[in-house]
N, C-alpha and C positions, 0 to 999 in steps of 0.2 A: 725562721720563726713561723709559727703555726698563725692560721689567721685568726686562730681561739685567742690570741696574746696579745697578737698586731691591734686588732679591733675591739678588743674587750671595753665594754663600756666605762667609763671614768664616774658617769653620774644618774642620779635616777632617771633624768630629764634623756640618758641615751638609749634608755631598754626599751624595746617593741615586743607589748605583750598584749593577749587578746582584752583582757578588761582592765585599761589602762587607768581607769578612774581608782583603784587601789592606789599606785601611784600617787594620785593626788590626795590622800587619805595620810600616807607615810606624810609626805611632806609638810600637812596640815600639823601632825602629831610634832613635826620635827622644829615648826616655825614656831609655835606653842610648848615648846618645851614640855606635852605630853609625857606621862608614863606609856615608852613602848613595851608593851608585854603582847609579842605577837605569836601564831601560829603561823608557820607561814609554808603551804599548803600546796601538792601538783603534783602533776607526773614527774617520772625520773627525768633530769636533762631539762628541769622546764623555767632556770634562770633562779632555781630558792635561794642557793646560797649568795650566789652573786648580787640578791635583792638586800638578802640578810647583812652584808660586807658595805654595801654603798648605802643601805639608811645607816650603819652603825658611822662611815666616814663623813656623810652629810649631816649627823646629829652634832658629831665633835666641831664640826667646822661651823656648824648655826650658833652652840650654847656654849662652846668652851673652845674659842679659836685658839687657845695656848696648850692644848694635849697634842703630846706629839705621836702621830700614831702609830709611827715605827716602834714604840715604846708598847705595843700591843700588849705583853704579858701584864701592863700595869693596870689596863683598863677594860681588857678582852679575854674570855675565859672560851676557849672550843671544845666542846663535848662532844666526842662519836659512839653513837648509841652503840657501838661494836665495843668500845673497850671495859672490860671489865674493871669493878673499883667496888671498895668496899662504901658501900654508902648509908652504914650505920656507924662510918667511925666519926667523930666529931672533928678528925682531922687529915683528913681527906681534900684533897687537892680543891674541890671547889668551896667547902665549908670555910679552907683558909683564905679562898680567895675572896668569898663573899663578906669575911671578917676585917680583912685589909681594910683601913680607910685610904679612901685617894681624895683628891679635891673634886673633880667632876665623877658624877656618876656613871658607872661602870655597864658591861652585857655580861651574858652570859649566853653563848647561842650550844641550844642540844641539837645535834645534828643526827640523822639516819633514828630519830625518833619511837622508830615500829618497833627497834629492841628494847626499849627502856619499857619494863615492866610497872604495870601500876601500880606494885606495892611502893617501887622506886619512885613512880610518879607523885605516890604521900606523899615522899618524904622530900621532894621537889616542892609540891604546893605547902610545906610549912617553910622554906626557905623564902618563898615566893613571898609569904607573909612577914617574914620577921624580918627582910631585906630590902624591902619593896621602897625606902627612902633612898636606899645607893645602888641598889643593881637592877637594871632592866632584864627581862627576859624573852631570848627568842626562840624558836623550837621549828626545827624544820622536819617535815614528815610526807609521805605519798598517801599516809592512811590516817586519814581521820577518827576512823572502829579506833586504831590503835593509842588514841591521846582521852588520857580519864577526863571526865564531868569536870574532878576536880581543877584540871591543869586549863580545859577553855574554857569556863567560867571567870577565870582569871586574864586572857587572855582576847584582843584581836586577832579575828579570821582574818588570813591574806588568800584568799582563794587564786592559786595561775591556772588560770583555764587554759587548754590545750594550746598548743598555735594552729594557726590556721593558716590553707595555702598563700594568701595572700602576703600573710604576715610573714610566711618563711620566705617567698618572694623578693618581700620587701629587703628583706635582710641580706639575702645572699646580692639580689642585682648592685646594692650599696658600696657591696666590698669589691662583686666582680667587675666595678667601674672602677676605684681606685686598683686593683688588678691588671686593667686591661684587658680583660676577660668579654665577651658576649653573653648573654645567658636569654636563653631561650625560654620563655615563658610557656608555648605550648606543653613543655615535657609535665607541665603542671595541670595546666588546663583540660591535659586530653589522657591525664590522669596516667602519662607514663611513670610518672614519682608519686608517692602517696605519703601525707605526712603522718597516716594512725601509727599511734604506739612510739612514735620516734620523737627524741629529743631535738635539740637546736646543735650539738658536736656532732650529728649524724650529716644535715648539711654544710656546715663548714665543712667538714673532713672531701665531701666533693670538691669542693674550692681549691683546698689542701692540695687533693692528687691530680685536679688540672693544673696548677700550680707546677708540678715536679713532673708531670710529662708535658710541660710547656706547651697545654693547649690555648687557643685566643678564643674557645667559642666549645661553651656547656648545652648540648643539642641532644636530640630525640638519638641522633646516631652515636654518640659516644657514652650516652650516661650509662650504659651497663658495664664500662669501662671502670666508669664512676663510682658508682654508686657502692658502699663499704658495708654488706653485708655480708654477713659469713654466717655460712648453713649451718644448722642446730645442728644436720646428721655429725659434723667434724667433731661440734662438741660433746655429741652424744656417745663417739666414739673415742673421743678425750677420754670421759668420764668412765667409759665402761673398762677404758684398760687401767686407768686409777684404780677402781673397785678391786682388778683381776691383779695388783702390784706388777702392773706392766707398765715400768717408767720408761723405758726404752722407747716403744711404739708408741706409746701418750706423748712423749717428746714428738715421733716421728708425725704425730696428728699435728701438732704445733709448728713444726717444719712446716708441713704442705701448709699452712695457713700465711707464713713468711714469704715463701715462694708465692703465694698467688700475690704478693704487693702488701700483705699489711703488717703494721708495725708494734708494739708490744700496747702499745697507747688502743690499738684498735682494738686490739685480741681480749684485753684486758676489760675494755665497753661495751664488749659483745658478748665475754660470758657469762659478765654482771647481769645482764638482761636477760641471760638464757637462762643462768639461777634462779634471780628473783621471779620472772614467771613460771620456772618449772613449779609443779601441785607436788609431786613426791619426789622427792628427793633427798637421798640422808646426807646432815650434817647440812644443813640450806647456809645456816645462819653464821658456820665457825668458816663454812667456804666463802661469803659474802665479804665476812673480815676479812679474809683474806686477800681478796681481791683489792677491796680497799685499803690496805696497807701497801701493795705492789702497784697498785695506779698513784699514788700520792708518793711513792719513789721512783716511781719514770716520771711524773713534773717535776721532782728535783733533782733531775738530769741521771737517771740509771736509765739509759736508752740499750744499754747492751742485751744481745740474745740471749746470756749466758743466765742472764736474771730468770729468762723462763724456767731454768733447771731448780733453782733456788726455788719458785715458785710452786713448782712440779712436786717436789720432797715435800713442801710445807701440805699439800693436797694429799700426797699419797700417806701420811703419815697418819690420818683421821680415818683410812681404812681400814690399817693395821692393829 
């Protein structure tokens, strides 16, 4: 089991984030039986969703200790800004949901936010109004440009500001004690690791691979060992045999990425990252989908290499 699993936080009181007084804001809204209608705001990797997941289970647990929330579809509505829906039809998966009565009031979390268009966003802010006695709403996004006047007007800012070294410290030394692990704080200090641009899965994933080569001690000498980056050149040369309908070699770019140690979880996180910053790029937004649909079926256990072919077709097919 991944140390993403093992240590996943249970409750708001376990997440270490740089301006923790949000934290104390959720919980105020949650003891007060508040209308949560948040935005909830940060870099890629930077704990939204898992923020968005533990207010919606410490809400059900403060004001309605009888929803059971393995019952999720009854009270929980998940929107990935990636999937397409027709959202002028009146009966459309969320319209029916927001029509449903339950007994406790409900969420509705939009997720990957940046693709919901703001004509869609209208049509989001009259839901927001006509509903606002039984559905909360949550919206998680990296860009702010990208959420209309109308949707955070209506809405609290949850601003996660970056982590910072101390905080990713804090986090990994935590686990590499229950690990039996060492962790060297210089490799921080003396700026051998740097935390710009990188999420919180970027350091566990070190944990991860000293874990499976059964190191006791995370030092200045072994963290290149470590450390789970994979060079844009592979993906650039991913990409360019996509373009060229050369699945063969585009696989064989995929190979060397296996062979150097990483796994389809990694490859999968690393070229989410090289997308979403790539500036030009055709097809950014139908390749992004994509990637999110094949990382959310390796957490539900497709660990096999073969996936990357499935994965490969589904890419090479938006050349053609």
């Amino acid at each position: 089991m991944k140390v993403q699993e093992k240590y996943k936080p249970h409750s708001l009181d376990d997440i270490i984030i740089s301006n923790s007084s949000i934290l104390k804001t959720i919980k105020t809204d949650i003891s007060k039986n508040n209308k949560i209608n948040y935005i909830i705001f940060g870099n890629h990797d930077h704990c939204k969703s898992l923020i968005a997941e533990l207010t919606i289970n410490e809400y059900y647990m403060k004001n309605s200790s009888s929803v059971n929330i393995g019952d999720k579809y009854k009270y929980i509505y998940q929107y990935n800004g990636f999937i397409d829906i027709n959202w002028n039809d009146p009966t459309n998966e969320i319209n029916i949901f927001c029509r449903n009565r339950a007994m406790y009031k409900k969420f509705i979390i939009f997720d990957n936010c940046d693709n919901i268009t703001f004509s869609q966003q209208q049509i989001i802010k009259t839901m927001m109004d006509q509903y606002y006695k039984n559905v909360n709403f949550i919206f998680i996004t990296t860009n702010m440009k990208n959420i209309n006047d109308v949707i955070k007007s209506r809405c609290k800012i949850i601003d996660i500001q970056p982590f910072k070294k101390q905080q990713i410290f804090n986090i990994m030394n935590k686990i590499c004690k229950h690990e039996k692990i060492r962790l060297d704080k210089s490799i921080f200090t003396n700026n051998i690791i740097t935390t710009n641009n990188k999420g919180i899965s970027y350091f566990l994933n070190i944990i991860n691979k000293a874990i499976i080569l059964k190191y006791d001690e995370i030092n200045s000498y072994n963290i290149d060992k470590l450390k789970n980056d994979i060079s844009n050149k592979l993906f650039e040369s991913y990409f360019l045999h996509m373009r060229n309908n050369n699945l063969k070699d585009a696989c064989g770019v995929i190979d060397t990425m296996f062979n150097e140690g990483y796994d389809l979880g990694d490859i999968y996180f690393f070229m989410y990252n090289y997308i979403f910053d790539s500036e030009n790029i055709d097809n950014k937004y139908e390749i992004l989908n994509i990637i999110t649909k094949y990382t959310v079926n390796f957490y539900n256990g497709y660990y096999n290499k073969i996936m990357i072919l499935f994965f490969s077709n589904e890419i090479i097919s938006l050349y053609k």
